[in-house]
C-alpha positions in Angstrom: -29.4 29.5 -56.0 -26.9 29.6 -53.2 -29.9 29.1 -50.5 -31.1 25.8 -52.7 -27.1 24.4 -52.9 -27.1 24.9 -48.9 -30.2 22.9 -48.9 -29.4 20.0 -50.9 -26.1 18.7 -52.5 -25.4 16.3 -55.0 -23.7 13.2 -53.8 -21.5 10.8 -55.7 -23.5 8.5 -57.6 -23.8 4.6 -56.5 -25.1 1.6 -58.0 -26.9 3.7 -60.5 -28.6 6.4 -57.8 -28.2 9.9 -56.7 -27.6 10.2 -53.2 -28.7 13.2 -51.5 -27.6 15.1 -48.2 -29.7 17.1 -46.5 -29.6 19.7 -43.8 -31.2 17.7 -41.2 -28.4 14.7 -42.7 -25.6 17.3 -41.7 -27.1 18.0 -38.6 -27.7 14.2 -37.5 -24.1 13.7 -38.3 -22.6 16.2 -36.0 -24.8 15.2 -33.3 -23.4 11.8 -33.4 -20.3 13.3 -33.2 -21.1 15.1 -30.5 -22.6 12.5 -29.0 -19.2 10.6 -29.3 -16.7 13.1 -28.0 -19.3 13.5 -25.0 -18.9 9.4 -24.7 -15.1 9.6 -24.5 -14.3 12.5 -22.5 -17.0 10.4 -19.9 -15.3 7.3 -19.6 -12.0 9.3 -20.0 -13.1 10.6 -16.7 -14.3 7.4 -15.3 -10.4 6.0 -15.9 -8.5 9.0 -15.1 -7.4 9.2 -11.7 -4.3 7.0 -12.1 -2.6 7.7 -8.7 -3.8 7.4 -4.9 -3.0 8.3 -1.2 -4.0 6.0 1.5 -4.2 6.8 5.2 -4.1 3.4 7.1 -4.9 2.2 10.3 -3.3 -1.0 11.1 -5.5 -3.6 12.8 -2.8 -6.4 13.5 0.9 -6.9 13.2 2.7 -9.7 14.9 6.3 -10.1 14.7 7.6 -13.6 15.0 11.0 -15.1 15.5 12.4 -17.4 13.5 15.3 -18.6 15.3 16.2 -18.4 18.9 15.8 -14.7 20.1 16.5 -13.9 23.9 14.6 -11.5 26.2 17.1 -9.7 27.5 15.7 -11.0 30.9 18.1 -14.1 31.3 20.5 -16.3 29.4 17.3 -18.7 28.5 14.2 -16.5 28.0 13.2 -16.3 24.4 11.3 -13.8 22.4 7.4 -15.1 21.9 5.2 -13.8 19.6 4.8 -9.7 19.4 1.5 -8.1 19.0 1.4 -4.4 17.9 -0.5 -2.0 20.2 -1.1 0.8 18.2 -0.4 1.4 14.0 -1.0 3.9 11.2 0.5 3.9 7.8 0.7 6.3 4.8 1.0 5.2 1.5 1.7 6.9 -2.0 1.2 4.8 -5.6 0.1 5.0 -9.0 -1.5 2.2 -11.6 -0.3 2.1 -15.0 -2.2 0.4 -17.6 -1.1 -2.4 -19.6 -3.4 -1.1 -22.7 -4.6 2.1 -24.6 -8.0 1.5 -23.8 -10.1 -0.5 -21.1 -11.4 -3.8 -21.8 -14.8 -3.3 -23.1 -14.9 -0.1 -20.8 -14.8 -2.8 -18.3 -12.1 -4.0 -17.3 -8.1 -2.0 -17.3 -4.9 -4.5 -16.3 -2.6 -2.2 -14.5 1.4 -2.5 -13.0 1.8 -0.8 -9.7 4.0 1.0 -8.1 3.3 2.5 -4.3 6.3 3.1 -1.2 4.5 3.5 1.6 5.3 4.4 5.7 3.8 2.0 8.6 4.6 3.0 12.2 3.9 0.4 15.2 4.0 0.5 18.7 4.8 -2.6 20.3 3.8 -2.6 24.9 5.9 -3.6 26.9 6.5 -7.9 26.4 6.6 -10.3 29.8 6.1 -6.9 31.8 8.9 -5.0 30.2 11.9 -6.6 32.5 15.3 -7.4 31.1 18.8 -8.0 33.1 22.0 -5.9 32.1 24.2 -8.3 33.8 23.6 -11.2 31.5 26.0 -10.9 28.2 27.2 -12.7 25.9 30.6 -12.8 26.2 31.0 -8.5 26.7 27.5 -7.8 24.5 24.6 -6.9 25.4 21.4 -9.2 24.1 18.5 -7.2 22.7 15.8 -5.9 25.2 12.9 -7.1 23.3 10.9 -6.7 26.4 10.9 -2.8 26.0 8.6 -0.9 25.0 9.0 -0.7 21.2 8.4 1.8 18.6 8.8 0.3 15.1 8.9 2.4 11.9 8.5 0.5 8.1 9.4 2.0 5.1 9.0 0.2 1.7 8.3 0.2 -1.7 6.7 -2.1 -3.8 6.2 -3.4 -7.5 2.6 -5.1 -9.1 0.0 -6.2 -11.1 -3.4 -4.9 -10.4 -6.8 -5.4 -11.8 -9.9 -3.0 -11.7 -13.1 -3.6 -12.7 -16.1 -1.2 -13.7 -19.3 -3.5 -13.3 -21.6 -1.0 -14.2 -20.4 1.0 -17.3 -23.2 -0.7 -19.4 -26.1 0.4 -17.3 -28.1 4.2 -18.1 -26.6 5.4 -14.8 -23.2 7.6 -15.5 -22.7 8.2 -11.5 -22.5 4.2 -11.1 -19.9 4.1 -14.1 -17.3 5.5 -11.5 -17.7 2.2 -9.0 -14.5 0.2 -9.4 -13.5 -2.6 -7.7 -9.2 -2.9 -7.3 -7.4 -6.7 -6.5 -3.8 -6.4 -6.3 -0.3 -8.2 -5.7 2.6 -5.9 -5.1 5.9 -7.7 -4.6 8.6 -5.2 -2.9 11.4 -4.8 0.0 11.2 -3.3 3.1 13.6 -1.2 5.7 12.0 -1.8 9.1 13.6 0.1 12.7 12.8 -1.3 16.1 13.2 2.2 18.8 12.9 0.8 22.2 12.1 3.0 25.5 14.3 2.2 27.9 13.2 1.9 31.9 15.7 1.5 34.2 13.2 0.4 36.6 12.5 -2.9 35.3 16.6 -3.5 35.2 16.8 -6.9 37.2 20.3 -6.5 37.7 19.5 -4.0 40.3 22.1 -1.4 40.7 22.0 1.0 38.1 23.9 0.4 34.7 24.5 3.5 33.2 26.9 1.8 30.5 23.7 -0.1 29.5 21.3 2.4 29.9 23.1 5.3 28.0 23.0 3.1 25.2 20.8 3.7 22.0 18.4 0.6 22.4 17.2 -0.3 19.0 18.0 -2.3 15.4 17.2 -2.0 11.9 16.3 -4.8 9.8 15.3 -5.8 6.0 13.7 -7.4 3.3 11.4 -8.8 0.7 7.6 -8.3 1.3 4.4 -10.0 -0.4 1.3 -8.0 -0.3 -2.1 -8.8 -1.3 -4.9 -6.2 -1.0 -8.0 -5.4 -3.1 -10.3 -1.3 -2.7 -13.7 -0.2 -3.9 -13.8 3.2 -5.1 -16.3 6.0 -7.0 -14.3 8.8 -8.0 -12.1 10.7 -5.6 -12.8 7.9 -2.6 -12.4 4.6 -1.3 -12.1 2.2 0.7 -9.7 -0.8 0.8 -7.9 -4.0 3.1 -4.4 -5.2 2.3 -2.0 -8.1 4.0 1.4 -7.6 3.9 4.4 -10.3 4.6 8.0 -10.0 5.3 10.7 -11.4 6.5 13.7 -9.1 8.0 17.0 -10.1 10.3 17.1 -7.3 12.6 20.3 -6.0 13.8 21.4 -3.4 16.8 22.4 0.4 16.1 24.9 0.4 18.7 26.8 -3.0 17.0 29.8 -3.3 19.4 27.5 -2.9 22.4 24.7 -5.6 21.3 25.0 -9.1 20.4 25.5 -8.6 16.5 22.6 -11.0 15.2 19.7 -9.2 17.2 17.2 -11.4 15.9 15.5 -12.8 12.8 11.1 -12.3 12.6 8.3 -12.8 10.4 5.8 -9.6 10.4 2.4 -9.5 9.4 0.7 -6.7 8.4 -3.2 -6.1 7.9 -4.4 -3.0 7.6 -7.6 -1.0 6.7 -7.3 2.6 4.2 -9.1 5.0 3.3 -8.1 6.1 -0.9 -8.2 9.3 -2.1 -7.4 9.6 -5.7 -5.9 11.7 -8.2 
């Protein structure tokens, strides 16, 4: 009797019929249970991975003045354009989703939020002279000319979309390719370290006031970056163009003229992602 109620089991009775569930009923239902939890853990895989690590390498970065910047070199040289030499950057950021779930296990709207480090090494500009006997008034203008080691450090704010063409197709290792555009809006500490050479002094005799001086400035502001990755799982690949504006000023404030000089940097880099 028991073995026969295991078998088959009475159901409640619709539109006039006895339904009946069998074994192989019970068994079919479970499976597609299964089959579901399998389904969501999967694509809860294929959207984990919320934050990233980039390493950079920075393939342009031009600093341009935006008002009247001297050399250094004489009472009338100015400050041209300024092309890095060398750059790197590290970066560290996490997406947030706007929703519980993605968009037809498609599409997932996401806010931002990444700081990030960019070093740059500027040669030497107009072959690296300057003169320590021109002043204005008892300061010191800026050696631009210098060799210059400039450091970046910022954080940024954004909406981001990422997209998972291939979710629909039979293939669960292509449901991990995701394409990533973004726009972060954010501010940025920049520092200008310049190697001093006392060789390329014009004034000649030796300065030691000038060259015992900390050569360098610090400057600030807002930045606009674009950017947009591919990535499958733990990897990928990505491009982003960064903007800002910042008015440097000198370290050593009652040796150097006190408005050091206001630029325009632009920033493209290529990263490598690693996510987590």
């Amino acid at each position: 009797m028991l073995g026969l109620m295991t078998l088959t089991a009475l159901a409640q009775q619709e539109n006039g019929k006895k339904e009946i569930t069998s074994v192989s009923d019970i068994v079919n239902e479970q499976q597609k249970a299964t089959t579901l939890n399998d389904t969501e853990r999967h694509f809860s895989n294929v959207w984990g991975r919320k934050s990233y690590f980039n390493i950079g390498w920075v393939t342009g970065e031009t600093m341009s003045p935006k008002n009247d910047v001297l050399t250094g070199e004489d009472a009338t040289k100015q400050v041209s354009k300024m092309k890095r030499d060398i750059g790197a950057s590290i970066t560290l950021g996490r997406n947030w989703a706007m929703h519980k779930k993605p968009i037809a296990n498609m599409v997932e709207i996401n806010l931002d939020i990444q700081g990030d480090l960019i070093y740059n090494r500027y040669k030497q500009q107009n072959g690296g002279f300057y003169n320590s006997s021109v002043k204005d008034v008892s300061k010191y203008y800026m050696p631009w000319n210098l060799e210059d080691h400039k450091f970046q450090l910022g954080l940024g704010l954004g909406p981001s979309v990422t997209v998972a063409p291939f979710t629909t197709l039979d293939v669960e290792g292509l449901h991990f390719m995701k394409f990533n555009v973004y726009y972060h809006l954010g501010y940025q500490i920049s520092a200008s370290l310049m190697k001093g050479d006392e060789s390329k002094d014009l004034a000649g005799a030796e300065n030691k006031d000038f060259n015992d001086t900390f050569k360098g400035g610090y400057g600030h502001g807002l930045t606009n970056s674009i950017g947009f990755g591919l990535s499958w799982k733990v990897i990928g690949l990505g491009y982003e163009y960064t903007y800002s504006k910042a008015n440097f000023r000198p370290f050593e404030s009652g040796k150097f003229v006190k408005e050091a000089g206001k630029f325009g940097i632009s920033t493209n880099r290529l990263f490598i992602q690693f996510r987590f």
